[in-house]
Biopython code that builds the backbone (N, CA, C, O; Angstrom):
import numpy as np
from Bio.PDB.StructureBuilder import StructureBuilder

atoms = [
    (1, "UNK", "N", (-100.001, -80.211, 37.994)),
    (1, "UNK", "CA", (-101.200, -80.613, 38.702)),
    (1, "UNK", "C", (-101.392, -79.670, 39.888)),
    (1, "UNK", "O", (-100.407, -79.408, 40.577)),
    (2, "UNK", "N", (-102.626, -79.118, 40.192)),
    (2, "UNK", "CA", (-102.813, -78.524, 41.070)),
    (2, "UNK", "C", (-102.657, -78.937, 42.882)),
    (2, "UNK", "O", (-102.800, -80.139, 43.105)),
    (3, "UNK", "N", (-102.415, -78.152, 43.982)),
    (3, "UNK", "CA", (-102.276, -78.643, 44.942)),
    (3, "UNK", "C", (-100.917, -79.327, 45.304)),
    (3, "UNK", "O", (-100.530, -79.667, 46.422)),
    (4, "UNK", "N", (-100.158, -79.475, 43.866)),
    (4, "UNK", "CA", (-98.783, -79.742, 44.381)),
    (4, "UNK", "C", (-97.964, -78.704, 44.149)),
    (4, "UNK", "O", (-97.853, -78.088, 43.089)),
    (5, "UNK", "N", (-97.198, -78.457, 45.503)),
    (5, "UNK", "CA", (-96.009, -77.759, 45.655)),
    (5, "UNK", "C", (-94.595, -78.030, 44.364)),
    (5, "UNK", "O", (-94.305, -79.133, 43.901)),
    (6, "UNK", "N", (-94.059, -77.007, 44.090)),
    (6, "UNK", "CA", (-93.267, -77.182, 43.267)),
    (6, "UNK", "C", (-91.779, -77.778, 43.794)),
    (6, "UNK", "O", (-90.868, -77.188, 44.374)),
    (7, "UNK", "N", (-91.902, -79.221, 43.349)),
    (7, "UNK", "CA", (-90.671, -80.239, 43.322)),
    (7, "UNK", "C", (-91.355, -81.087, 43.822)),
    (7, "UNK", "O", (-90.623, -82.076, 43.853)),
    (8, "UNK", "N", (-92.901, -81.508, 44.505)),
    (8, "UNK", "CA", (-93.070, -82.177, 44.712)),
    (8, "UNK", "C", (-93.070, -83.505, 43.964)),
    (8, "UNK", "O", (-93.312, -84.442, 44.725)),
    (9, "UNK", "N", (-92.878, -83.844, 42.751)),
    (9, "UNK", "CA", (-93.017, -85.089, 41.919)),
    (9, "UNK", "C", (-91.579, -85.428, 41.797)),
    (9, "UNK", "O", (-91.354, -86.602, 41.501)),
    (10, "UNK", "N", (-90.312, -84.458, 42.004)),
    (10, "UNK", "CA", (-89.356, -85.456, 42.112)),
    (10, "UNK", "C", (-89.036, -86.175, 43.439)),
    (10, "UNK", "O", (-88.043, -86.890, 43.573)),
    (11, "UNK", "N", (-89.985, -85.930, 44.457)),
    (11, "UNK", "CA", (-90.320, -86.406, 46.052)),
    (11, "UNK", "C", (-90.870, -87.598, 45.691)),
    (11, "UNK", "O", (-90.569, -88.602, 46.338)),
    (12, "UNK", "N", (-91.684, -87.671, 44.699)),
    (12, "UNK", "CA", (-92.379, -88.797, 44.953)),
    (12, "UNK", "C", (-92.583, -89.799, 43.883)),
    (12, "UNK", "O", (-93.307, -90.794, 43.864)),
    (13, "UNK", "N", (-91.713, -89.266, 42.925)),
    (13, "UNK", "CA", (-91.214, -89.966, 41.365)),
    (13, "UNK", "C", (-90.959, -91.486, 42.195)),
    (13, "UNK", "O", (-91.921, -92.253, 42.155)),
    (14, "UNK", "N", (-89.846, -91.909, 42.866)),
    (14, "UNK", "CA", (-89.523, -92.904, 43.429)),
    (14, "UNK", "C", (-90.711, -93.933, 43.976)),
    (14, "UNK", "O", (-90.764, -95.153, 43.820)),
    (15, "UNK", "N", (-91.449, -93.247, 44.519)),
    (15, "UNK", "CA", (-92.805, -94.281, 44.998)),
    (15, "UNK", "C", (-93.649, -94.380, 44.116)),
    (15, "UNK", "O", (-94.367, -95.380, 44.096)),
    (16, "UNK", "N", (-93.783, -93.379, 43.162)),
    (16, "UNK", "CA", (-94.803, -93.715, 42.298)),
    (16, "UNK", "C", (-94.731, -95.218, 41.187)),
    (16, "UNK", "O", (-95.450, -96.124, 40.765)),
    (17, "UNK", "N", (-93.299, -94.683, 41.108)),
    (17, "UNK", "CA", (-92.884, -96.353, 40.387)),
    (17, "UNK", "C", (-92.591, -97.755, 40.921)),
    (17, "UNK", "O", (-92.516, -98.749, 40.198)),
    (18, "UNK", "N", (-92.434, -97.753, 42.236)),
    (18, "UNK", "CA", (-92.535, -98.489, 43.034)),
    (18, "UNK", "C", (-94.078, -99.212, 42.679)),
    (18, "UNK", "O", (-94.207, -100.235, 42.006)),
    (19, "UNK", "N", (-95.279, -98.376, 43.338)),
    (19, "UNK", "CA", (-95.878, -98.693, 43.492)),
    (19, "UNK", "C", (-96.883, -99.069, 41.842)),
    (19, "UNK", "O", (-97.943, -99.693, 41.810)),
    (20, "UNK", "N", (-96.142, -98.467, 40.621)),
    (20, "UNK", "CA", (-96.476, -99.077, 39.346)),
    (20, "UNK", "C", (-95.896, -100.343, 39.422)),
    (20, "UNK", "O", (-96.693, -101.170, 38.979)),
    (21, "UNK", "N", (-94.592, -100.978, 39.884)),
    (21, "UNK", "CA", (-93.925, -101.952, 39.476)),
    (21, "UNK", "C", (-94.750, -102.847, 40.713)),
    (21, "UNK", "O", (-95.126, -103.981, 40.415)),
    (22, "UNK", "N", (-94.986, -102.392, 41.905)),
    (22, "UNK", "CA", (-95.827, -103.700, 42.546)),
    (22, "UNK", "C", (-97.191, -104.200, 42.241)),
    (22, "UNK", "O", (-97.631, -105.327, 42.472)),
    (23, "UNK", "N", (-97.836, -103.125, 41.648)),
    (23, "UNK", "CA", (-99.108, -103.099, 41.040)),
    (23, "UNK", "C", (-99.166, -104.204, 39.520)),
    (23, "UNK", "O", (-100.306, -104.460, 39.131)),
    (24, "UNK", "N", (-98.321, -104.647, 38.940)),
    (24, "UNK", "CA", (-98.376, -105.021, 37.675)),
    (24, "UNK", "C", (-98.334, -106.356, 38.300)),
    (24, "UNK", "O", (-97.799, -106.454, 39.404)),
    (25, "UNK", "N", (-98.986, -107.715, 37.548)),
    (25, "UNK", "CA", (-99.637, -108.761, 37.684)),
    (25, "UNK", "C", (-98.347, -109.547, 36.954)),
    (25, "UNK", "O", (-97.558, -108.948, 36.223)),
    (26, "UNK", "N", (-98.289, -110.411, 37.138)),
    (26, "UNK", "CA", (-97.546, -111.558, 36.961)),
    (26, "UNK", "C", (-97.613, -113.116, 37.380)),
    (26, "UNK", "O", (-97.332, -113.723, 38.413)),
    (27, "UNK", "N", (-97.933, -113.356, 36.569)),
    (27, "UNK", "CA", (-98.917, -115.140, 36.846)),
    (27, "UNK", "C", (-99.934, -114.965, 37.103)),
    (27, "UNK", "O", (-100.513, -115.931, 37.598)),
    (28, "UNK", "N", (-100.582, -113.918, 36.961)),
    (28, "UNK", "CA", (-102.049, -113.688, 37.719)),
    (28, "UNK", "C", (-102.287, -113.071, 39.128)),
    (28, "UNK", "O", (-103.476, -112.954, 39.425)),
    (29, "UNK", "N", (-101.526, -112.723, 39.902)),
    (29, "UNK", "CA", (-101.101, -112.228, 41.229)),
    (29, "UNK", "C", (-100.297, -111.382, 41.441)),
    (29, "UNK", "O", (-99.216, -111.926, 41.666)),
    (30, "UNK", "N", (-100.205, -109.898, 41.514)),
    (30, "UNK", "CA", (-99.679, -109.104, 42.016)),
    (30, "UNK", "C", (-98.674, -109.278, 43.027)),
    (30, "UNK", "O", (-98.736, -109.921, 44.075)),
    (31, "UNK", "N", (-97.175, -108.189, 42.243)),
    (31, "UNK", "CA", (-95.873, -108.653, 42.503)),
    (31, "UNK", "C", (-96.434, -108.183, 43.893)),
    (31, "UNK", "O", (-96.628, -109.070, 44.724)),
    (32, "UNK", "N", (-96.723, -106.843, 44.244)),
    (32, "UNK", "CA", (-97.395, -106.642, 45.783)),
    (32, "UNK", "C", (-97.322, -107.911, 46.575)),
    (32, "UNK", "O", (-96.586, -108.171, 47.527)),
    (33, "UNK", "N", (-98.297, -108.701, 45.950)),
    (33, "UNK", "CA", (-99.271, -109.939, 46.998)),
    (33, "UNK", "C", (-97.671, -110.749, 46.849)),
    (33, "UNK", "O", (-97.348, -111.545, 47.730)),
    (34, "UNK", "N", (-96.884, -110.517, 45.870)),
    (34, "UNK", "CA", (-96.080, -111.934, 45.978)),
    (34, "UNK", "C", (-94.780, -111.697, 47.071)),
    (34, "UNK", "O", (-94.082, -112.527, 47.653)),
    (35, "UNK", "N", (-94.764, -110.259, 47.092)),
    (35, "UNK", "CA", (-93.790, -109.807, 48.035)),
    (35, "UNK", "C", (-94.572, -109.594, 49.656)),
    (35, "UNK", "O", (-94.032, -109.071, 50.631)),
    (36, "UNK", "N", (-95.375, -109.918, 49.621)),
    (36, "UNK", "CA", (-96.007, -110.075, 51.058)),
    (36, "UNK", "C", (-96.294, -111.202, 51.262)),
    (36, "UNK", "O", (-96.829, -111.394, 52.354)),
    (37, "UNK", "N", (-96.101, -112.342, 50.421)),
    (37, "UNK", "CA", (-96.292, -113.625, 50.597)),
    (37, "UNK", "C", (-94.929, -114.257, 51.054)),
    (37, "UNK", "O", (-94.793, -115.222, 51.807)),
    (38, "UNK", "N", (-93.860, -113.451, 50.390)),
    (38, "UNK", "CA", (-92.180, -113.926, 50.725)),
    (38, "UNK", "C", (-92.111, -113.576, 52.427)),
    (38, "UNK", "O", (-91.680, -114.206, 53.392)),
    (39, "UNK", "N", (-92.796, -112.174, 52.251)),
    (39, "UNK", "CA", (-92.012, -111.698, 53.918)),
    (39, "UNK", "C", (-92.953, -112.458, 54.803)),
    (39, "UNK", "O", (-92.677, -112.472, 56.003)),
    (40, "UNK", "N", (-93.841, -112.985, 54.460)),
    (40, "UNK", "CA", (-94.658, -113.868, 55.323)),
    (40, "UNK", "C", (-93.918, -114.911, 55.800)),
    (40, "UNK", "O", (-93.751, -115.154, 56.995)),
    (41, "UNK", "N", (-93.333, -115.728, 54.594)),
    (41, "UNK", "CA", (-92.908, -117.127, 54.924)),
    (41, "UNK", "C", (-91.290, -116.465, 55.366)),
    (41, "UNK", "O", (-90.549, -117.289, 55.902)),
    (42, "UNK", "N", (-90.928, -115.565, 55.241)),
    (42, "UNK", "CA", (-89.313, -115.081, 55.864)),
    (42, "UNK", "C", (-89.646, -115.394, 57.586)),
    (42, "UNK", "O", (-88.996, -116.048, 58.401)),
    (43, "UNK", "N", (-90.663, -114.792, 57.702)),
    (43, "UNK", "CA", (-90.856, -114.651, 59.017)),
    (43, "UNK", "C", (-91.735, -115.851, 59.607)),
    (43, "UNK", "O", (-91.757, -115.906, 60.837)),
    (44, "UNK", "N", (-92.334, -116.648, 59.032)),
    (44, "UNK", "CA", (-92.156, -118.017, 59.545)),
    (44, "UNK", "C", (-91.264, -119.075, 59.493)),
    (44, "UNK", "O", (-91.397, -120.039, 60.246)),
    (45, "UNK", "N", (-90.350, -118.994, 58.667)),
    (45, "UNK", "CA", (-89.248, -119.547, 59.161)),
    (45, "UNK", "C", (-88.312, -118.769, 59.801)),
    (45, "UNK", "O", (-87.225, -118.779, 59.225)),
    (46, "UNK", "N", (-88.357, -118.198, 60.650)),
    (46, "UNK", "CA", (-87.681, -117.650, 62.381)),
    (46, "UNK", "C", (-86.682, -116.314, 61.691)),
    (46, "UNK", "O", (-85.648, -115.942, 62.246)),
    (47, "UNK", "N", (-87.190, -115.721, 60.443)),
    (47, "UNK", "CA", (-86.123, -114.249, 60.347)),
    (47, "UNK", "C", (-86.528, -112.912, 61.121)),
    (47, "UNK", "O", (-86.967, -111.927, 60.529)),
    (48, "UNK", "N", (-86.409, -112.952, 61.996)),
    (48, "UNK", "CA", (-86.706, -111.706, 63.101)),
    (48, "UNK", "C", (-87.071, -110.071, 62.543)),
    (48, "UNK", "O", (-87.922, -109.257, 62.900)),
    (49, "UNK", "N", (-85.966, -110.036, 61.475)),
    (49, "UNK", "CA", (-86.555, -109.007, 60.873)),
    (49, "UNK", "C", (-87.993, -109.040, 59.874)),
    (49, "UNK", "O", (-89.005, -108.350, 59.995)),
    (50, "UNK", "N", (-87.705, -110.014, 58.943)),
    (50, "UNK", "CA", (-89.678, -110.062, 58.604)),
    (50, "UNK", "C", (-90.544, -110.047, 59.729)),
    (50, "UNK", "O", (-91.571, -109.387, 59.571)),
    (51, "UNK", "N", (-90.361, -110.706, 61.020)),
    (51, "UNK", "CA", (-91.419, -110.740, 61.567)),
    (51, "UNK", "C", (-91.622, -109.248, 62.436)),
    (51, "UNK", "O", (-92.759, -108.917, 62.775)),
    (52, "UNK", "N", (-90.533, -108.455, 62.737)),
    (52, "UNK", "CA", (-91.277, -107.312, 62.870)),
    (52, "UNK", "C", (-91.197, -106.575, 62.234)),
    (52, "UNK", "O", (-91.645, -105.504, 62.645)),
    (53, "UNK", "N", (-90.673, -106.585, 61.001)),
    (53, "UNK", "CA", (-91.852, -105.740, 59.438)),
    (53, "UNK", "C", (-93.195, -106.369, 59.556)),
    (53, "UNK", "O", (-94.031, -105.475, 59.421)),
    (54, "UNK", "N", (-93.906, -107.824, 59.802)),
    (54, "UNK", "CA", (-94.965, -107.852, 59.447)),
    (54, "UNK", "C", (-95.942, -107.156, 60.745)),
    (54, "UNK", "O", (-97.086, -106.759, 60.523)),
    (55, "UNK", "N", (-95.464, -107.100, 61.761)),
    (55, "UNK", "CA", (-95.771, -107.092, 63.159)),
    (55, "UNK", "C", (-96.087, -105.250, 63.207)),
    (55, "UNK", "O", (-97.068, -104.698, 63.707)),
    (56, "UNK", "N", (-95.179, -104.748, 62.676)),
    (56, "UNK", "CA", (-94.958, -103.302, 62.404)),
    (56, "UNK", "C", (-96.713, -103.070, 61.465)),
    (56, "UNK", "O", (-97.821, -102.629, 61.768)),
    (57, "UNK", "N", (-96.000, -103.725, 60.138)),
    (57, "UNK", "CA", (-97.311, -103.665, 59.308)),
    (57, "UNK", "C", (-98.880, -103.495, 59.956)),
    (57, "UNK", "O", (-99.641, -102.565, 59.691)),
    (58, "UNK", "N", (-99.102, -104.381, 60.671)),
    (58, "UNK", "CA", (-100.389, -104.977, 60.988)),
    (58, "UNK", "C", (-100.611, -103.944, 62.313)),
    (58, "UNK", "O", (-101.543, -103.141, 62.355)),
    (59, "UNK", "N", (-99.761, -104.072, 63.218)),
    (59, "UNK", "CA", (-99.902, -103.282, 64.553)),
    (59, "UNK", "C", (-99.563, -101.891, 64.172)),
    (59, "UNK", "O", (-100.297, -101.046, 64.683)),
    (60, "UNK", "N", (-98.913, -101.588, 63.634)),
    (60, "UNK", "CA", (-97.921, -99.751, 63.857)),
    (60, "UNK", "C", (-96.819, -100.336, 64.598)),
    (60, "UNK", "O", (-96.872, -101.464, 65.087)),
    (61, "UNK", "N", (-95.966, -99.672, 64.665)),
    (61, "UNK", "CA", (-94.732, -99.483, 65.189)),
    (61, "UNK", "C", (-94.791, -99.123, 66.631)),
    (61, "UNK", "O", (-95.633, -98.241, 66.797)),
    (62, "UNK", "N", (-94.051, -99.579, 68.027)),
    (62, "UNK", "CA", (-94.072, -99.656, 68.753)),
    (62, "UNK", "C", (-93.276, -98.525, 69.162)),
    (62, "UNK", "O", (-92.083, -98.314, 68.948)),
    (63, "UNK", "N", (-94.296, -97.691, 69.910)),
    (63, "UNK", "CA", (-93.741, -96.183, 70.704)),
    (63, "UNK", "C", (-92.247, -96.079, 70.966)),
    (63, "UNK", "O", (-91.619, -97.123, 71.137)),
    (64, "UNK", "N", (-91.695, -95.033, 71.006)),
    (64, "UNK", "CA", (-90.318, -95.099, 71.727)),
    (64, "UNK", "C", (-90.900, -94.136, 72.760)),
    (64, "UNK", "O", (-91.825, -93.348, 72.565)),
    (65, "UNK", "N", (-90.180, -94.332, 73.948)),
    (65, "UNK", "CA", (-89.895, -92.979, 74.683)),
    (65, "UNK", "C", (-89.050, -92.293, 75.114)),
    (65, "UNK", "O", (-87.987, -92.544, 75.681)),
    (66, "UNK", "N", (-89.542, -91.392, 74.835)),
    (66, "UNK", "CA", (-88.242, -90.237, 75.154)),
    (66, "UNK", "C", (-88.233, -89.594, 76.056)),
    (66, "UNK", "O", (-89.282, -88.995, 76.292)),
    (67, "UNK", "N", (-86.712, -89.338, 77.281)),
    (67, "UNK", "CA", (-87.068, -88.309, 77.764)),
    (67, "UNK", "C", (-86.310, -86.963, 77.611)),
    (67, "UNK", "O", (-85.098, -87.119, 77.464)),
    (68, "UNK", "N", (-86.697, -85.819, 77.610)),
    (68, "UNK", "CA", (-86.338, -84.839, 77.606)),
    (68, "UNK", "C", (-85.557, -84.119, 78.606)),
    (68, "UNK", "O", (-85.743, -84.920, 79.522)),
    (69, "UNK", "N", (-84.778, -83.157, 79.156)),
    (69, "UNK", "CA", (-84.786, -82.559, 80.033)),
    (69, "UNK", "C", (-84.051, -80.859, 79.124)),
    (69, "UNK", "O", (-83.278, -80.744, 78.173)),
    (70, "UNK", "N", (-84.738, -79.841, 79.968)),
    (70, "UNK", "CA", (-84.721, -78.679, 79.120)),
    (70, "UNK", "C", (-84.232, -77.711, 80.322)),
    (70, "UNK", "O", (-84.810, -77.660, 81.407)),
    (71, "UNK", "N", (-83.034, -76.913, 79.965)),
    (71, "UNK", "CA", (-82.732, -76.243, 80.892)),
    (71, "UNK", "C", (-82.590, -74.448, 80.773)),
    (71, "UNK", "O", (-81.777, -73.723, 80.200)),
    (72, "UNK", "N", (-83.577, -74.229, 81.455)),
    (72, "UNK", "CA", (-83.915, -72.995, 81.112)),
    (72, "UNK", "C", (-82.755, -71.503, 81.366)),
    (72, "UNK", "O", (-82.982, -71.014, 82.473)),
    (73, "UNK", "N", (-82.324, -71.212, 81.071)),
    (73, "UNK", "CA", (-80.971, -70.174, 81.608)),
    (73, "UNK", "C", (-81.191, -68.759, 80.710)),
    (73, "UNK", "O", (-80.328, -68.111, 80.118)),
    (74, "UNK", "N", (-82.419, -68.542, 80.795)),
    (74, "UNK", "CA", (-82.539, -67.261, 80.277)),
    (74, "UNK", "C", (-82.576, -66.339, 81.267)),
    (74, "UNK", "O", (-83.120, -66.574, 82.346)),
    (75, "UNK", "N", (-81.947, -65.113, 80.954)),
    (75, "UNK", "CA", (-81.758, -64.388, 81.717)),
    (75, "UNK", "C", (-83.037, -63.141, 82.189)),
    (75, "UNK", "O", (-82.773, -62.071, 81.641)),
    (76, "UNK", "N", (-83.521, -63.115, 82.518)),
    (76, "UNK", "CA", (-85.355, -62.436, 82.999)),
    (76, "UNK", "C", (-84.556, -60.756, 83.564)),
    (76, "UNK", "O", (-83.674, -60.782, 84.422)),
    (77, "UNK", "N", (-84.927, -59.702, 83.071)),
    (77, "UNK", "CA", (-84.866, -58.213, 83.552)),
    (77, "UNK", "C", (-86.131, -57.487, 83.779)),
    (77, "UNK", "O", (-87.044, -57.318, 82.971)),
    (78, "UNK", "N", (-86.043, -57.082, 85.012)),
    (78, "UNK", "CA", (-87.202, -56.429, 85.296)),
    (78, "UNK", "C", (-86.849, -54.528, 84.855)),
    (78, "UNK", "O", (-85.844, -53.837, 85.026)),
    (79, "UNK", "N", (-88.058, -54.258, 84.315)),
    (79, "UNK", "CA", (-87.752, -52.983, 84.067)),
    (79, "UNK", "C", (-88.413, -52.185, 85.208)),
    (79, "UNK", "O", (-89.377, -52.621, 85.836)),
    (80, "UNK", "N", (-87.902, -51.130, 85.411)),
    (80, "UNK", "CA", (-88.388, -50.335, 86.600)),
    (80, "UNK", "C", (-89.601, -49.823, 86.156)),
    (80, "UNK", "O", (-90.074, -49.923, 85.024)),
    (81, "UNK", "N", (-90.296, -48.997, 87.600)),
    (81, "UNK", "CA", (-91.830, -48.618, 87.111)),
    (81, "UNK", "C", (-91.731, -47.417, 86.977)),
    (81, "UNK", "O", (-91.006, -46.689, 87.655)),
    (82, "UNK", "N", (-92.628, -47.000, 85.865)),
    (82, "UNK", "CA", (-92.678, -45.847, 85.464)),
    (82, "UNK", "C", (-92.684, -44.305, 86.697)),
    (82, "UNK", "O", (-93.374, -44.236, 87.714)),
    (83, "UNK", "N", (-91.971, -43.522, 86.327)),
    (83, "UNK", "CA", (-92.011, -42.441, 88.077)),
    (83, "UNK", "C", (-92.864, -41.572, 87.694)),
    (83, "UNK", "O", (-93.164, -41.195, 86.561)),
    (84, "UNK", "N", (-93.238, -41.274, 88.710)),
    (84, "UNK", "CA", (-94.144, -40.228, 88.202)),
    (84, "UNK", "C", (-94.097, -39.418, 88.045)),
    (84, "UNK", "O", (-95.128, -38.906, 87.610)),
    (85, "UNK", "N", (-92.795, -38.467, 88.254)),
    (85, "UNK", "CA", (-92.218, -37.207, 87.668)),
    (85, "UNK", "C", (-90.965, -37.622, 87.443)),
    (85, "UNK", "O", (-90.471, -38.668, 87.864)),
    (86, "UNK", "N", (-90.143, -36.322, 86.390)),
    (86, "UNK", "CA", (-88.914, -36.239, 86.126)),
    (86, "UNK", "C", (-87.839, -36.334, 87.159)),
    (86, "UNK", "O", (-86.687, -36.766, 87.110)),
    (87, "UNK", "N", (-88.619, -35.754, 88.188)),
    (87, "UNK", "CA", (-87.989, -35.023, 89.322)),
    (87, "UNK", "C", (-87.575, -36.489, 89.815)),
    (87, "UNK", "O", (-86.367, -36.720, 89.787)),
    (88, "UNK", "N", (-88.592, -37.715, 90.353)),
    (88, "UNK", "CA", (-88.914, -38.351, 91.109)),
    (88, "UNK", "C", (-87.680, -39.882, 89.936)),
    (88, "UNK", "O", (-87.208, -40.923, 90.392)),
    (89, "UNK", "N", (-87.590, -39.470, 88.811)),
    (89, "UNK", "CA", (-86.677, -40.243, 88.002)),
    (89, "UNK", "C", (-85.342, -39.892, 88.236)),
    (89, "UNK", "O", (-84.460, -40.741, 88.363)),
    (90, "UNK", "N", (-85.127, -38.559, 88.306)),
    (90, "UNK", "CA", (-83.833, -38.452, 88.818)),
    (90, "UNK", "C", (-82.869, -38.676, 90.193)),
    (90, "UNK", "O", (-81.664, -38.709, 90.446)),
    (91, "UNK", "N", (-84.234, -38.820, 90.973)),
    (91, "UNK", "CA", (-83.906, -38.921, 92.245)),
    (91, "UNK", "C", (-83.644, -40.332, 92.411)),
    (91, "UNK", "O", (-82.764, -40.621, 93.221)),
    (92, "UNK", "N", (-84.225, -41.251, 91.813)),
    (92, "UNK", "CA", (-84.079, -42.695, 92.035)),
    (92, "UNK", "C", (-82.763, -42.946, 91.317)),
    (92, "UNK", "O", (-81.959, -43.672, 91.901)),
    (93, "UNK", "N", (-82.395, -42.391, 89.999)),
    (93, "UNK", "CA", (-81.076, -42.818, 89.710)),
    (93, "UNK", "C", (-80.187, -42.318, 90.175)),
    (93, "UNK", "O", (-79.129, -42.880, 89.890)),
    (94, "UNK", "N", (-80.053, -40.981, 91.158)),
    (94, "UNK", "CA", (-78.934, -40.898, 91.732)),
    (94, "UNK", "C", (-78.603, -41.509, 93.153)),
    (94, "UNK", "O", (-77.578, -41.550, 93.835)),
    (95, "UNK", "N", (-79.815, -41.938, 93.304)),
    (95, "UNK", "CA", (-79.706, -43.114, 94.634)),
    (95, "UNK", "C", (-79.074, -44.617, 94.500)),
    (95, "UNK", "O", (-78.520, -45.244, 95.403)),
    (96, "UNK", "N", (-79.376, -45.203, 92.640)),
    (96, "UNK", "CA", (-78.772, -46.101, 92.318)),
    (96, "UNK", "C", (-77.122, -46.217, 92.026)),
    (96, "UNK", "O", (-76.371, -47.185, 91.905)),
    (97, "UNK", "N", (-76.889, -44.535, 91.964)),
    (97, "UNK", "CA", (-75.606, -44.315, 91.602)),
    (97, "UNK", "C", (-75.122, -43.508, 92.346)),
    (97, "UNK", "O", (-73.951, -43.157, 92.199)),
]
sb = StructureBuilder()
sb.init_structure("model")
sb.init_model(0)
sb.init_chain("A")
sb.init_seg("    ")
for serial, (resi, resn, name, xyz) in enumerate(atoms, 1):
    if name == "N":
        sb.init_residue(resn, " ", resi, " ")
    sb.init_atom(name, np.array(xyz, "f"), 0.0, 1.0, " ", f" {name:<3s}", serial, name[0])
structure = sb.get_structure()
């Protein structure tokens, strides 16, 4: 199929069947609807984790923050300025040396 990167379908083999096996009807109601009907009642009777899977679901997921700190230790060299004669280059490095 076009537009997919190569290996992408064994990335996503796993969800695809997932989402065949929640999609298929059973009693008339989608295993989907029946597994969102469980974590519903998980989380009304007081299981903390359904209730923020459903809470997650409905809202998004609640920010973390982070802080960073970055410490810079690069070492910065200034190059000298160009001289304007040979003469005037040699004279400066034997002053440095």
């Amino acid at each position: 199929m076009a537009g997919r990167p190569k290996g992408a379908w064994a990335d996503k083999a796993f969800r695809d069947a997932l989402r065949v096996a929640v999609l298929e009807k059973q009693d008339g109601t989608t295993k989907l609807r029946k597994l969102a009907d469980q974590l519903v009642t998980a989380g009304m009777s007081g299981d903390v984790s359904a209730i923020k899977e459903v809470a997650d679901r409905l809202d998004g997921r609640a920010t973390q923050q982070t802080d960073v700190t970055i410490t810079d230790n690069r070492l910065v060299a200034r190059l000298p300025e160009k001289a304007a004669s040979d003469e005037a280059w040699a004279a400066e490095v034997a002053a440095v040396h």
